[in-house]
C-alpha positions as CSV (number, residue, x, y, z in Angstrom):
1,X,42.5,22.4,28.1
2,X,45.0,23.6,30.6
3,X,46.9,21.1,29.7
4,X,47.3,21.9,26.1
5,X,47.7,25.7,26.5
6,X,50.6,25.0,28.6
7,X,52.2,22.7,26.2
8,X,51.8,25.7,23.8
9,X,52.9,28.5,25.5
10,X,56.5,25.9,27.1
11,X,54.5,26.7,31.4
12,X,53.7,24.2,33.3
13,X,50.0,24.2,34.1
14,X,50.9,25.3,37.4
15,X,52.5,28.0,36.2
16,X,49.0,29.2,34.7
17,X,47.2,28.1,37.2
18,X,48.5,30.0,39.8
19,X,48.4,32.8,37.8
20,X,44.6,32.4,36.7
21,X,44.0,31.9,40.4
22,X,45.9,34.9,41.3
23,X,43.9,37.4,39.5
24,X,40.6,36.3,41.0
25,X,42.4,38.8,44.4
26,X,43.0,41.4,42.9
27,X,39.1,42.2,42.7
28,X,38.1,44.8,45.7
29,X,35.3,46.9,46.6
30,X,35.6,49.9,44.9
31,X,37.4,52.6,46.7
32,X,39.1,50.9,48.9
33,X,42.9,49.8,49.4
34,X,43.0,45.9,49.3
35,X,46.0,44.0,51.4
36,X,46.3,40.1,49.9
37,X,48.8,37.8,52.7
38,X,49.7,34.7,52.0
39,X,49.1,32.0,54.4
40,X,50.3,29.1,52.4
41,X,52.9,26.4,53.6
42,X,56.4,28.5,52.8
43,X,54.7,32.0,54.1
44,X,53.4,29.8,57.2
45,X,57.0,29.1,57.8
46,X,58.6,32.3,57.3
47,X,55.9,34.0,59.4
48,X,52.8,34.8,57.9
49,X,50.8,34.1,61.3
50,X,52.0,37.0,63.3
51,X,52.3,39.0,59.8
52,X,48.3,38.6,59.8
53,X,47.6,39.2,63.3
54,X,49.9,42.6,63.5
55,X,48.2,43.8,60.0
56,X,44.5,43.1,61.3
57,X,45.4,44.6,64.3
58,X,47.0,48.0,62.6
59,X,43.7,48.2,60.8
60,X,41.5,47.9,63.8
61,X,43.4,50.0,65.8
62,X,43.8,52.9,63.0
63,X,39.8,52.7,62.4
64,X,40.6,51.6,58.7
65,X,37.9,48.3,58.7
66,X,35.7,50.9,56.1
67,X,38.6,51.7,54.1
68,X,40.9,48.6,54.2
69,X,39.9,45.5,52.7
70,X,41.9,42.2,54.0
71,X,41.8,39.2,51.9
72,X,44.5,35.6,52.3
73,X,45.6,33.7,50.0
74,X,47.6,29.9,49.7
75,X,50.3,30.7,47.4
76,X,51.1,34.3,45.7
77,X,53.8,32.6,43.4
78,X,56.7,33.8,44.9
79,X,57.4,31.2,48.1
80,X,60.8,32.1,48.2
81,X,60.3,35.4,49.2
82,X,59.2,35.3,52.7
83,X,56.0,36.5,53.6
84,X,54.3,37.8,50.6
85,X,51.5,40.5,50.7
86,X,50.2,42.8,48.0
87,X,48.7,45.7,48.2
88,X,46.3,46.9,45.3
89,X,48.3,44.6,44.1
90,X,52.2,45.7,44.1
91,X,53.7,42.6,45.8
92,X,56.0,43.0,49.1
93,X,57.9,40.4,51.3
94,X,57.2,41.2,54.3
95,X,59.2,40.1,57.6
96,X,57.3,40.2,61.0
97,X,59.5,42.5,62.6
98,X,58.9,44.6,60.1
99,X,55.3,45.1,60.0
100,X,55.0,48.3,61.3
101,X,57.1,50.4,58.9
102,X,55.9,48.4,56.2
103,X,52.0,49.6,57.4
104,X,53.5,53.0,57.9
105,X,54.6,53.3,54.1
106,X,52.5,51.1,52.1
107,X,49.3,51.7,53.6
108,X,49.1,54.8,56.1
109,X,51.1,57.0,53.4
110,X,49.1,56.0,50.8
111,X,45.4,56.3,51.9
């Protein structure tokens, strides 16, 4: 079935795939901010270890475990990027020196 709605729509069946796939993390507890990282092969090499570990740690350390829910992912679609991570969806690259400011403004400001 994939196969034919791709040929109808001109995506590959990736391309819906990944997308079907994709929407299955945006679900979260309600009421609480929701921070997707991707740990597939391209975010792997641009960094998404320490990404990970820093944003786990920012939570822990800020007492945000009840109001922060962390989820990973293999591919967010966008390889190229760097380090992807969403939060409540609204995608970022993020670079692992820059974990900090992006915690600050994405996720501190906005809870």
């Amino acid at each position: 079935m994939v196969n034919r709605i791709s040929e109808l729509l001109g995506f590959t069946k990736y391309d819906i795939l990944i997308e079907d796939y994709s929407n299955i993390y945006n679900l979260k507890r309600e009421g609480n901010m929701k921070i997707t990282m991707c740990i597939g092969s391209s975010c792997h090499v641009h960094g998404s270890r320490p990404v990970v570990e820093q944003i786990q740690k920012l939570v822990e350390d800020h007492g945000l475990q009840d109001k922060v829910e962390l989820a990973s992912t293999f591919c967010m679609g966008k390889c190229r990027q760097g380090v992807c991570v969403t939060v409540d969806g609204e995608f970022h690259s993020v670079k692992p020196d820059e974990v900090n400011e992006f915690f600050e403004e994405y996720v501190l400001k906005a809870l």
